[in-house]
Every structure is written in structure tokens, then in C-alpha cells.
Jmol script that loads the backbone (N, CA, C; Angstrom):
load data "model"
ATOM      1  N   UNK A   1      47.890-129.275  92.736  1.00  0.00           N
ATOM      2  CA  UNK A   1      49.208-129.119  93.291  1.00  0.00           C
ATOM      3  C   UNK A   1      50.241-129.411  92.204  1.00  0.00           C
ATOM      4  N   UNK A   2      51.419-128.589  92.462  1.00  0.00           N
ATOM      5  CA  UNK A   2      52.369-128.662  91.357  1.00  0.00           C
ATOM      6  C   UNK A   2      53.166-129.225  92.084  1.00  0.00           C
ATOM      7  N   UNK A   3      54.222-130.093  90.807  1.00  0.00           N
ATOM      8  CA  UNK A   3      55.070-130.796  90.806  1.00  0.00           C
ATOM      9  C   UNK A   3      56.429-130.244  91.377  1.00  0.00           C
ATOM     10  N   UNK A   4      57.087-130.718  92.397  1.00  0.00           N
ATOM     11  CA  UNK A   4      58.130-129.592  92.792  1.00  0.00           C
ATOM     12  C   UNK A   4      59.460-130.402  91.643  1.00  0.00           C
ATOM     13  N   UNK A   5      59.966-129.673  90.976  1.00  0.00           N
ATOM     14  CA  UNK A   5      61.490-129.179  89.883  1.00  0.00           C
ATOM     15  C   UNK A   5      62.139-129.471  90.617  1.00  0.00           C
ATOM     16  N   UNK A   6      63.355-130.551  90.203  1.00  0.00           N
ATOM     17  CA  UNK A   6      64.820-130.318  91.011  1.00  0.00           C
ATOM     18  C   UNK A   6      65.314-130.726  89.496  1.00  0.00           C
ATOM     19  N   UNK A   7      66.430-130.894  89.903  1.00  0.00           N
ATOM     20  CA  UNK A   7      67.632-131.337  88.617  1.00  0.00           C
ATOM     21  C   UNK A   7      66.834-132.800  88.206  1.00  0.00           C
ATOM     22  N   UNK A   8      66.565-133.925  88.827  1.00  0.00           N
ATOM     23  CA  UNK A   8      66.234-135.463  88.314  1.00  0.00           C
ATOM     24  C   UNK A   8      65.035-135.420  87.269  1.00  0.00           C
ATOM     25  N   UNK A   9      64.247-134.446  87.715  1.00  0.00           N
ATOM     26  CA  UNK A   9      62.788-134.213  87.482  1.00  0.00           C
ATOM     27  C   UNK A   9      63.090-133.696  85.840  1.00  0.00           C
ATOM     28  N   UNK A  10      64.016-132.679  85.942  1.00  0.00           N
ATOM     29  CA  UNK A  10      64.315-132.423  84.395  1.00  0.00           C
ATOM     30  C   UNK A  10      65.014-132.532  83.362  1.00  0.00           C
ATOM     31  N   UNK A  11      65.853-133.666  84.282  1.00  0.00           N
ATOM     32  CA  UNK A  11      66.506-134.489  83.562  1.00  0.00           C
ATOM     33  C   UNK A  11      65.300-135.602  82.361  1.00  0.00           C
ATOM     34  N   UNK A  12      64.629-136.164  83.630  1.00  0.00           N
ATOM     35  CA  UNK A  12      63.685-137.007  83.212  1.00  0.00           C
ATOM     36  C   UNK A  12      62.476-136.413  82.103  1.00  0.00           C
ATOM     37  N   UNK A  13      62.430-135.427  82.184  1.00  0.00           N
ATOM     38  CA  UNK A  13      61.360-134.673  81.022  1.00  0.00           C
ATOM     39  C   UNK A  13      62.054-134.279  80.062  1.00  0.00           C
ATOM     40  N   UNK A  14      63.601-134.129  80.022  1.00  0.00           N
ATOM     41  CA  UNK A  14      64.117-133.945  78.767  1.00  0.00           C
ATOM     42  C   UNK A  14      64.446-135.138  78.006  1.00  0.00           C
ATOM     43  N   UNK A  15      64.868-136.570  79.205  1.00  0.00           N
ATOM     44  CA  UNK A  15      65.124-137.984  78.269  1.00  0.00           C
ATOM     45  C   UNK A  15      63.665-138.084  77.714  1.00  0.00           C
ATOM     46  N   UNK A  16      62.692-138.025  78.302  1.00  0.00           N
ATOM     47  CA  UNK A  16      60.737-138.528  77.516  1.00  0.00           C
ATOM     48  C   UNK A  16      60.782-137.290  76.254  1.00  0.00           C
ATOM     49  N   UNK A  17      61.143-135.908  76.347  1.00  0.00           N
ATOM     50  CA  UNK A  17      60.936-135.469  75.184  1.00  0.00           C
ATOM     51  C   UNK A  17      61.898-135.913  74.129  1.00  0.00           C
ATOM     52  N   UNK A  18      63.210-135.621  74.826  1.00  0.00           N
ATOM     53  CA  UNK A  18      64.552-136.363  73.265  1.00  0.00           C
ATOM     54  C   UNK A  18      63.882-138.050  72.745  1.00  0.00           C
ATOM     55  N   UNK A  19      63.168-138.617  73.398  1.00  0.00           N
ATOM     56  CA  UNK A  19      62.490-140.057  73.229  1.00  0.00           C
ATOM     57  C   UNK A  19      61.691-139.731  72.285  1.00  0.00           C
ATOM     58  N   UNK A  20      61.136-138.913  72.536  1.00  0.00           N
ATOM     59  CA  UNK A  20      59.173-138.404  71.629  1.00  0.00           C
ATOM     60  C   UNK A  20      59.986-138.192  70.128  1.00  0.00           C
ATOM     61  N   UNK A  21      61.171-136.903  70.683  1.00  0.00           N
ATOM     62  CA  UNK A  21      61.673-136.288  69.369  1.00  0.00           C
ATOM     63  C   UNK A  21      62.102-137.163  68.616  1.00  0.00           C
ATOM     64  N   UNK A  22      63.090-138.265  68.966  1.00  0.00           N
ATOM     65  CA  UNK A  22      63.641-139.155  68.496  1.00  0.00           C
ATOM     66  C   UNK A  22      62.941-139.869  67.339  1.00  0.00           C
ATOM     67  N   UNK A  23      61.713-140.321  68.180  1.00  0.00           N
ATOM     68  CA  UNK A  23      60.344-141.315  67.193  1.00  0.00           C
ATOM     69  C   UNK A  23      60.039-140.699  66.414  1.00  0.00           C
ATOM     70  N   UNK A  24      59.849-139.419  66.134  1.00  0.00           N
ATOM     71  CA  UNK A  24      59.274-138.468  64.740  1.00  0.00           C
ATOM     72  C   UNK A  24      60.226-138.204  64.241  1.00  0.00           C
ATOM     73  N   UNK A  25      61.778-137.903  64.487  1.00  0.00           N
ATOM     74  CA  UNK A  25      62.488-138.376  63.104  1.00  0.00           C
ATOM     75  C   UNK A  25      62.256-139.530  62.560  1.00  0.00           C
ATOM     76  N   UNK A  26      62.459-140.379  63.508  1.00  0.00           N
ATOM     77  CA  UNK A  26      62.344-141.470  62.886  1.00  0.00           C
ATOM     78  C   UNK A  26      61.223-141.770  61.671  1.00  0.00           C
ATOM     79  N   UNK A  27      60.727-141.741  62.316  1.00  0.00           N
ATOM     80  CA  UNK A  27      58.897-141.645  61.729  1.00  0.00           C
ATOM     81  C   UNK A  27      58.820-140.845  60.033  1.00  0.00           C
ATOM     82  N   UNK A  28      59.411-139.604  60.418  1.00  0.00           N
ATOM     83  CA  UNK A  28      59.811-138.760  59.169  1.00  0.00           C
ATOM     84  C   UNK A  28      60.280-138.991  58.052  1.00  0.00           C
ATOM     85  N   UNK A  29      61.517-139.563  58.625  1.00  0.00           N
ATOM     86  CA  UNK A  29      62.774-139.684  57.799  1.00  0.00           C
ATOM     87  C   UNK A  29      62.575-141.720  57.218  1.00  0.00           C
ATOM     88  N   UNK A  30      61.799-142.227  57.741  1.00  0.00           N
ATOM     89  CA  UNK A  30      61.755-143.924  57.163  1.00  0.00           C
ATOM     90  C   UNK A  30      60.513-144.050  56.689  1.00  0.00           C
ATOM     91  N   UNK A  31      59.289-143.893  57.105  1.00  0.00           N
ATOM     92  CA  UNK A  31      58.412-144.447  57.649  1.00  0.00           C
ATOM     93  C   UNK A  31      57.580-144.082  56.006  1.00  0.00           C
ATOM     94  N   UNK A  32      57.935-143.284  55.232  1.00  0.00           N
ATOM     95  CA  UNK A  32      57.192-143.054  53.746  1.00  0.00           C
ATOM     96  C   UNK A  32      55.642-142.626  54.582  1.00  0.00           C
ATOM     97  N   UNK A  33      54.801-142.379  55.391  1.00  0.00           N
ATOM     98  CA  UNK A  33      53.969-142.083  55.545  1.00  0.00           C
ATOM     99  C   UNK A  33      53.525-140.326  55.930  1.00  0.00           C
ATOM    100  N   UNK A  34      52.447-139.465  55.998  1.00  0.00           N
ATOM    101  CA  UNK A  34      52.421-138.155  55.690  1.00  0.00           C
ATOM    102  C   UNK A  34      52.684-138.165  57.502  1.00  0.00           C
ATOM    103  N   UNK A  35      53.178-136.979  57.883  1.00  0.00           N
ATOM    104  CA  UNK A  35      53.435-136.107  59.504  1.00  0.00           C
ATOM    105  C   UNK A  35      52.369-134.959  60.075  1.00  0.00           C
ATOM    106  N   UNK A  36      51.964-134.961  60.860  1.00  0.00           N
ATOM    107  CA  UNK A  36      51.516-133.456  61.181  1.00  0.00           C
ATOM    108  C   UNK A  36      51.940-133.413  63.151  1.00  0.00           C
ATOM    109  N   UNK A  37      52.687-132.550  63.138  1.00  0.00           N
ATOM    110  CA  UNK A  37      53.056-131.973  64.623  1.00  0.00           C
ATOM    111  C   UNK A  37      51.507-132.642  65.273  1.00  0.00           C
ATOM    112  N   UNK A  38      50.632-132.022  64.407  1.00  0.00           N
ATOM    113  CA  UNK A  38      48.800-131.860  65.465  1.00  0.00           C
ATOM    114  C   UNK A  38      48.727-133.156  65.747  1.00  0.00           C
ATOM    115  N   UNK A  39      48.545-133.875  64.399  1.00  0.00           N
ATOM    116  CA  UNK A  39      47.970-135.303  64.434  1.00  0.00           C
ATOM    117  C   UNK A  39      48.380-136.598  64.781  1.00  0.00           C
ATOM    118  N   UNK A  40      50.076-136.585  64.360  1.00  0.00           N
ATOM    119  CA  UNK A  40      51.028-137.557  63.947  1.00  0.00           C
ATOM    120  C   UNK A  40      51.055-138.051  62.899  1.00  0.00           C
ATOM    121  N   UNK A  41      50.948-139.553  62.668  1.00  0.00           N
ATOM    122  CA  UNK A  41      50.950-139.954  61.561  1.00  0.00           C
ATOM    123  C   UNK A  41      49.359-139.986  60.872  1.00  0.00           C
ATOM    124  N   UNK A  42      48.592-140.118  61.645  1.00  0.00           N
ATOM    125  CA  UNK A  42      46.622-140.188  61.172  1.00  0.00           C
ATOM    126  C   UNK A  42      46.590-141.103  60.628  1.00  0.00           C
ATOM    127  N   UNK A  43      46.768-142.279  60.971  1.00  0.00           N
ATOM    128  CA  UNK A  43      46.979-144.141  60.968  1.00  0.00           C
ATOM    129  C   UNK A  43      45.292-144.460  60.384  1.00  0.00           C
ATOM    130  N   UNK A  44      45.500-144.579  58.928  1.00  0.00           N
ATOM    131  CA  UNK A  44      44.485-144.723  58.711  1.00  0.00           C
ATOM    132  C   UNK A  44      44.421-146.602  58.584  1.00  0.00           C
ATOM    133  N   UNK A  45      42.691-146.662  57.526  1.00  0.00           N
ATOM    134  CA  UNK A  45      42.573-148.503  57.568  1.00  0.00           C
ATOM    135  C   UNK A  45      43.445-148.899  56.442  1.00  0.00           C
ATOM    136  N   UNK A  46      44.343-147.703  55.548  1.00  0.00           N
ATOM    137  CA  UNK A  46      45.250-147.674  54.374  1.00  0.00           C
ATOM    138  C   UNK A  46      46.314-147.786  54.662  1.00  0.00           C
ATOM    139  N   UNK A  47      46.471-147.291  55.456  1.00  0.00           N
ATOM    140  CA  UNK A  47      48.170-146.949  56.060  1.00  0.00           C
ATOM    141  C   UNK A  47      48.425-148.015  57.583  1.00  0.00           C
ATOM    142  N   UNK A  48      47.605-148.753  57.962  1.00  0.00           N
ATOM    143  CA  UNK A  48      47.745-149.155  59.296  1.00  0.00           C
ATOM    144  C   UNK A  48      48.513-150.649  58.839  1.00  0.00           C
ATOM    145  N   UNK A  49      48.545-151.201  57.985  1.00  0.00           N
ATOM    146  CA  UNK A  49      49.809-152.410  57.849  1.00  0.00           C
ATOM    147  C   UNK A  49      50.672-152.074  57.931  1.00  0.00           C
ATOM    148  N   UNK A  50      51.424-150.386  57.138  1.00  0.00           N
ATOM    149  CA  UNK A  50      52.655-149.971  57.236  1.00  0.00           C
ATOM    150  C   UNK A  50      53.044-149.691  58.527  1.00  0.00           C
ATOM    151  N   UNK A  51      52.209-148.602  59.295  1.00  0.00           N
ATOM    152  CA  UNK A  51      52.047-148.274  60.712  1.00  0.00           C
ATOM    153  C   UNK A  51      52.759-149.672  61.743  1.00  0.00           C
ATOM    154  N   UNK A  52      51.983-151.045  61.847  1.00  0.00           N
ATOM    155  CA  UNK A  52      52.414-151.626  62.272  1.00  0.00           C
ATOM    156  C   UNK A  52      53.777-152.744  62.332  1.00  0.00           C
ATOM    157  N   UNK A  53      53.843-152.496  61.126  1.00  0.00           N
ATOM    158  CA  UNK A  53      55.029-152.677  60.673  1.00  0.00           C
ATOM    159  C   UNK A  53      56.579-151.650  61.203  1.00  0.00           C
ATOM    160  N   UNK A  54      56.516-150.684  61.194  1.00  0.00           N
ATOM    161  CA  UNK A  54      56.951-149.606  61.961  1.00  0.00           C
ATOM    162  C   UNK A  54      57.712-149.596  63.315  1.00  0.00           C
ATOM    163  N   UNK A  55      55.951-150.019  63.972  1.00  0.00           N
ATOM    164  CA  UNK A  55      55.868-150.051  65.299  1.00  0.00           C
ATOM    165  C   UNK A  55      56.709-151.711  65.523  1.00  0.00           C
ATOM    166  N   UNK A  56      56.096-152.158  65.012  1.00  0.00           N
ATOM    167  CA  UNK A  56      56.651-154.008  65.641  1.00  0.00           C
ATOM    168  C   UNK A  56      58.466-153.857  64.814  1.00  0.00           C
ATOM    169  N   UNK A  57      58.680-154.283  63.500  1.00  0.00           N
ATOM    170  CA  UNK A  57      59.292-154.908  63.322  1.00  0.00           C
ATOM    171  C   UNK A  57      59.750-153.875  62.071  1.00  0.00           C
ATOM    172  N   UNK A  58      61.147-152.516  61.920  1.00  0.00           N
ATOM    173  CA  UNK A  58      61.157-151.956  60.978  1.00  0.00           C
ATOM    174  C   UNK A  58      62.056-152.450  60.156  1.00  0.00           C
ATOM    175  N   UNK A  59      62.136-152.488  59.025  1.00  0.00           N
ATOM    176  CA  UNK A  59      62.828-152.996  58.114  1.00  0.00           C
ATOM    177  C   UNK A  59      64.339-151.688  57.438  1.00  0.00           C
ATOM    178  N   UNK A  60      63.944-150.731  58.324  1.00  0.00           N
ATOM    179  CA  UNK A  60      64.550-149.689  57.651  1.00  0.00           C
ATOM    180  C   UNK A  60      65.993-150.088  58.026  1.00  0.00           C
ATOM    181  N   UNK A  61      66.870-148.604  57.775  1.00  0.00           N
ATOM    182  CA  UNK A  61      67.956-148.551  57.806  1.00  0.00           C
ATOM    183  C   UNK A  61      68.293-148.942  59.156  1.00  0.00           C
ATOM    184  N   UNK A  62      67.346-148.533  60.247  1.00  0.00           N
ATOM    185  CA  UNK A  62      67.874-148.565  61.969  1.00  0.00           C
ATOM    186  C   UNK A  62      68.058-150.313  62.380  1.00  0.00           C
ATOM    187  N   UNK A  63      67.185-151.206  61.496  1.00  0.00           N
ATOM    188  CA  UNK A  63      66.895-152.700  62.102  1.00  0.00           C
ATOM    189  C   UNK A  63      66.528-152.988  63.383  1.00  0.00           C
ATOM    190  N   UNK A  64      65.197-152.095  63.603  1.00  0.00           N
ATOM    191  CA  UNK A  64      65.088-152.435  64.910  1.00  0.00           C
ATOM    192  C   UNK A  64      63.642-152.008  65.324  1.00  0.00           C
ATOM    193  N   UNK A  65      62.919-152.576  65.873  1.00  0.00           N
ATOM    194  CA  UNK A  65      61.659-151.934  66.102  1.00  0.00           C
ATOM    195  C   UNK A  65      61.109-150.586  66.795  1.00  0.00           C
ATOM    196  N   UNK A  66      60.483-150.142  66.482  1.00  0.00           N
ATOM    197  CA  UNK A  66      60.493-148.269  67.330  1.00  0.00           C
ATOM    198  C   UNK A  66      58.633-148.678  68.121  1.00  0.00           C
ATOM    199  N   UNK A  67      58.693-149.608  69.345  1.00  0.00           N
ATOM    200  CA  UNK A  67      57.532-149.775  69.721  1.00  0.00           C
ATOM    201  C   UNK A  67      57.253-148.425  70.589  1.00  0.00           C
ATOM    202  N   UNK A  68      58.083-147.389  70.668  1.00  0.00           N
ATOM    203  CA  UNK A  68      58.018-146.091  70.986  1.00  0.00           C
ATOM    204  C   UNK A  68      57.239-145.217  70.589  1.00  0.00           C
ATOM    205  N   UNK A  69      57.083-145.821  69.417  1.00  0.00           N
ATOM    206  CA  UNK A  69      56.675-144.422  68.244  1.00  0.00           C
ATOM    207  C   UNK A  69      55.018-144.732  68.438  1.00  0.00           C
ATOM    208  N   UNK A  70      54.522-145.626  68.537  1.00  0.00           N
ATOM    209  CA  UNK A  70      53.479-146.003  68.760  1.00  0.00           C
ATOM    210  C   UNK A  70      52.282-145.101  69.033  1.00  0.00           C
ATOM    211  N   UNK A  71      52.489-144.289  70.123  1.00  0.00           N
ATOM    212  CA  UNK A  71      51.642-143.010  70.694  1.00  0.00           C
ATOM    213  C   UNK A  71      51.334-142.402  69.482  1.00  0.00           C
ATOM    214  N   UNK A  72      52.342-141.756  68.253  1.00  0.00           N
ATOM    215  CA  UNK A  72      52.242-141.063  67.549  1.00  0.00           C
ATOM    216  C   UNK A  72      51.007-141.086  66.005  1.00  0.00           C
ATOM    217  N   UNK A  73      51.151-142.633  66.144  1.00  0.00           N
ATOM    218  CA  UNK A  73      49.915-143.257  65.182  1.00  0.00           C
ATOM    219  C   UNK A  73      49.137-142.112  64.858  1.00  0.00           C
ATOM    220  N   UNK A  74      48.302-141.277  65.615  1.00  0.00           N
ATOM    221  CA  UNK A  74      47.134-140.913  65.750  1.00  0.00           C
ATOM    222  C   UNK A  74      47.214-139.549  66.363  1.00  0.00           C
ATOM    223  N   UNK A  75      48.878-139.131  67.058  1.00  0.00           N
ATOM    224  CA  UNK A  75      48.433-138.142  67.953  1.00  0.00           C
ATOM    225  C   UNK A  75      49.834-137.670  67.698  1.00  0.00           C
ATOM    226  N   UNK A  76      49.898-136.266  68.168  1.00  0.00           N
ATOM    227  CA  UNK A  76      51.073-135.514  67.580  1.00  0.00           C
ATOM    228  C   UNK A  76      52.260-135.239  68.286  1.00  0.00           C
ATOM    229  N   UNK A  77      52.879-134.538  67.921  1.00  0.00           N
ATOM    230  CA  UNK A  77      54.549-134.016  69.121  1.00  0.00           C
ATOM    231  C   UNK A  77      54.229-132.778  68.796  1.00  0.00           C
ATOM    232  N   UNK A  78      53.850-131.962  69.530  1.00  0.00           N
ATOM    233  CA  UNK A  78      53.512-130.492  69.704  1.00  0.00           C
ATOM    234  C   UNK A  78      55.028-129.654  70.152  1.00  0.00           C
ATOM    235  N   UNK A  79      55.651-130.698  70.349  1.00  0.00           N
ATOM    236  CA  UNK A  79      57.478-130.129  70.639  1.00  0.00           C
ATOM    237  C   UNK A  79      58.501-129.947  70.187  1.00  0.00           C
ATOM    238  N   UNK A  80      58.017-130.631  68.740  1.00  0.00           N
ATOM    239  CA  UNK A  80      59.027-131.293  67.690  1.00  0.00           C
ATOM    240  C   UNK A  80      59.929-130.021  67.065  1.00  0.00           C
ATOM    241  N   UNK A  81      58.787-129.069  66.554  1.00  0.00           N
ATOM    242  CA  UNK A  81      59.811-127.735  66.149  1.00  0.00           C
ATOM    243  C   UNK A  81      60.434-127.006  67.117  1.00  0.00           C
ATOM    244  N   UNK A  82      60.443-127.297  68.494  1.00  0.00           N
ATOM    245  CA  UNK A  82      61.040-126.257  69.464  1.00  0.00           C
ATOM    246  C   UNK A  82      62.150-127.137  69.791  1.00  0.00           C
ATOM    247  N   UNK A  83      62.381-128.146  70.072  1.00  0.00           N
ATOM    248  CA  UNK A  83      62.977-129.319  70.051  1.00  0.00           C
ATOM    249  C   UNK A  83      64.587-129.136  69.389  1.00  0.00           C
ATOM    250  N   UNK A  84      63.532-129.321  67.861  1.00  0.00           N
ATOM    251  CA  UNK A  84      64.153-129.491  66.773  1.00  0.00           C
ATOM    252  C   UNK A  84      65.230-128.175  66.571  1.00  0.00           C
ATOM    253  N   UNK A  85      64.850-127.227  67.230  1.00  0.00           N
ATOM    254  CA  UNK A  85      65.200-125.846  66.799  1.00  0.00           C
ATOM    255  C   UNK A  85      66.452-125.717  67.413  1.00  0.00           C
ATOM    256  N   UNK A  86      66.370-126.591  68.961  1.00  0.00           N
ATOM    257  CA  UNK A  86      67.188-126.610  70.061  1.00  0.00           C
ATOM    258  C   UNK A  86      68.601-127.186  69.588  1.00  0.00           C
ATOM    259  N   UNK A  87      68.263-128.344  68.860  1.00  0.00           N
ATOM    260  CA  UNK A  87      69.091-129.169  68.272  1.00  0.00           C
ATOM    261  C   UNK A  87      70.161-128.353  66.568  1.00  0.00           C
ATOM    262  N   UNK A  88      69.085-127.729  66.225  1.00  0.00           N
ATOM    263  CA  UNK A  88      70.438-127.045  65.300  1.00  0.00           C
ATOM    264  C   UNK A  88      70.987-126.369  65.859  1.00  0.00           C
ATOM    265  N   UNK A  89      70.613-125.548  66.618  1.00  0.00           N
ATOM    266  CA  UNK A  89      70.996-124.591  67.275  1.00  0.00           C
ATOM    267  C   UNK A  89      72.520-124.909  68.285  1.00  0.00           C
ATOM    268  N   UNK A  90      72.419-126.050  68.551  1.00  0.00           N
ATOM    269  CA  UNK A  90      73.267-126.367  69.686  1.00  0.00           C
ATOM    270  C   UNK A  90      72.867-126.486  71.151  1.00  0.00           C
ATOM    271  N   UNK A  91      71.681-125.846  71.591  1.00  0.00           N
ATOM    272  CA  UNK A  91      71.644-125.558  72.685  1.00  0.00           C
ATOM    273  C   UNK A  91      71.430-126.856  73.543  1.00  0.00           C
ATOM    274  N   UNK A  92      71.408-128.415  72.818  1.00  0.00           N
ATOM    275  CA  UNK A  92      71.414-129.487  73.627  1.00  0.00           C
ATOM    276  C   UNK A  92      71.742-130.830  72.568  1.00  0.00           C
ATOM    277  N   UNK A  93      72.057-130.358  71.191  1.00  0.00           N
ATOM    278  CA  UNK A  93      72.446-131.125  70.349  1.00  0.00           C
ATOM    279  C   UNK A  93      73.675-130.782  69.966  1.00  0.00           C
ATOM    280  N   UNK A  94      75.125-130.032  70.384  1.00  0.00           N
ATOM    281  CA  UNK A  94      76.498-129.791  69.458  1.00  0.00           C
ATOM    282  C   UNK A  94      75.649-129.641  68.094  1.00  0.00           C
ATOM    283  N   UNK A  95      75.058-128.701  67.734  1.00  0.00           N
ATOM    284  CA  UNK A  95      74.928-128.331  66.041  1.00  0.00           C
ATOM    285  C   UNK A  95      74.626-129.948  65.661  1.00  0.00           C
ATOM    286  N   UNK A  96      73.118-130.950  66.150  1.00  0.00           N
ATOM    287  CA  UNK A  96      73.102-131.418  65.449  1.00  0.00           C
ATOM    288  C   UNK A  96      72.126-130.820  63.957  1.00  0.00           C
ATOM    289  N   UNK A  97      72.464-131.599  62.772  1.00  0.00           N
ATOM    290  CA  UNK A  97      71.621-131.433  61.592  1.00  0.00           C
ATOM    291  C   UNK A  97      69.969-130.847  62.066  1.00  0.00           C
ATOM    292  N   UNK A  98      69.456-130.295  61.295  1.00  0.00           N
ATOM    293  CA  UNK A  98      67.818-130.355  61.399  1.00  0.00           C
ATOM    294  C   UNK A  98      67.182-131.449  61.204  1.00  0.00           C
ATOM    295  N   UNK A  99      66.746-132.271  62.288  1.00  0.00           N
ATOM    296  CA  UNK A  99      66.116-133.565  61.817  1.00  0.00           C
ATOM    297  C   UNK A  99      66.986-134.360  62.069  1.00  0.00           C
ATOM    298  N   UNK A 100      67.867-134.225  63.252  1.00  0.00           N
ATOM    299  CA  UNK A 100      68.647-135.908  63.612  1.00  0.00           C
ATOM    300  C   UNK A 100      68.367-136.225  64.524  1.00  0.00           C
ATOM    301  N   UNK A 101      68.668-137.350  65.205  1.00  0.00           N
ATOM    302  CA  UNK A 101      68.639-137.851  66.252  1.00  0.00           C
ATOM    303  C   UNK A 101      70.012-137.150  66.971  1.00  0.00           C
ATOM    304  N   UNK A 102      69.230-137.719  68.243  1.00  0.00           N
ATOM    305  CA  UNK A 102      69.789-136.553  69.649  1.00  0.00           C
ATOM    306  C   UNK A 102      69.832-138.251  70.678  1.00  0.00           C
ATOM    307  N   UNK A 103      71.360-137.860  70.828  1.00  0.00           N
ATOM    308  CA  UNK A 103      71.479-138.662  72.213  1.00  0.00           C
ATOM    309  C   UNK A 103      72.080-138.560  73.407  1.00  0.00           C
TER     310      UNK A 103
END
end "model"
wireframe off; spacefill off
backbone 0.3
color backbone group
């Protein structure tokens, strides 16, 4: 059985995707570690101090922890370029940049 659509319903699937999108800039743009849409970050036993570091406590420019991003460790945003596309475009970002945050 499918989910019946009203306005709340897609409201709410667009705040969880602008959330998802959000964490892979983030992720992108601080995090010095490699991306793949498929994979995410692929949190290896090399990379998993930085990873948690990330996740708990980031030191970056934002000062603030992204315990959000977490999912992505290991697993991907399959949305990120359609998303992303939406957002230069305007169609839910005012012409933001390629690769900004959306709020």
C-alpha cells in the first residue's frame, strides 16, 4: 500500500532530502575525505578517526557537529546531483551556487 501525498507529506520529504543534501556539502566541501554519490564517504580503518571526528565534534569552519552526516560514512545520496541541479537552477534554491547549502 502506498503512501497517500498531501502538501505535509512533501513538505517533510523535501526538509529529509535538503538535510541529506546539506550533509554532503558539507562532507564535500570540509571533510578532506574522497565522495561517491554510490558509496558516500567508504569510512575506511584509515579514514575512520577523521570520519568520527566529523560526525561528533567538527573543527571546521561551521563549529559544530554534523551527527547527521553519519548515514553517509558508508552509504551514498543518490539525490545529490538532482538536488544539486535544483539548487543552481533556482527551482528551490534563488540561484543558490553549485554546492551550497539550502535552507
Amino acid at each position: 500500500m502506498c503512501a497517500t501525498r498531501n502538501a505535509q507529506s512533501c513538505k517533510n520529504k523535501w526538509t529529509y532530502l535538503k538535510a541529506g543534501y546539506n550533509h554532503v556539502v558539507y562532507i564535500k566541501n570540509a571533510s578532506g575525505l574522497s565522495w561517491s554519490d554510490a558509496d558516500g564517504v567508504e569510512v575506511s580503518n584509515e579514514t575512520k578517526h577523521i570520519w568520527e571526528q566529523i560526525v561528533k565534534v567538527s573543527i571546521s569552519l561551521y563549529l559544530h557537529a554534523r551527527p547527521g552526516a553519519k548515514p553517509f560514512g558508508n552509504k551514498g545520496f543518490p539525490h545529490f546531483e538532482t538536488i544539486d541541479e535544483m539548487m543552481k537552477n533556482g527551482k528551490g534554491g534563488k540561484n543558490k551556487p553549485k554546492g551550497g547549502f539550502v535552507h
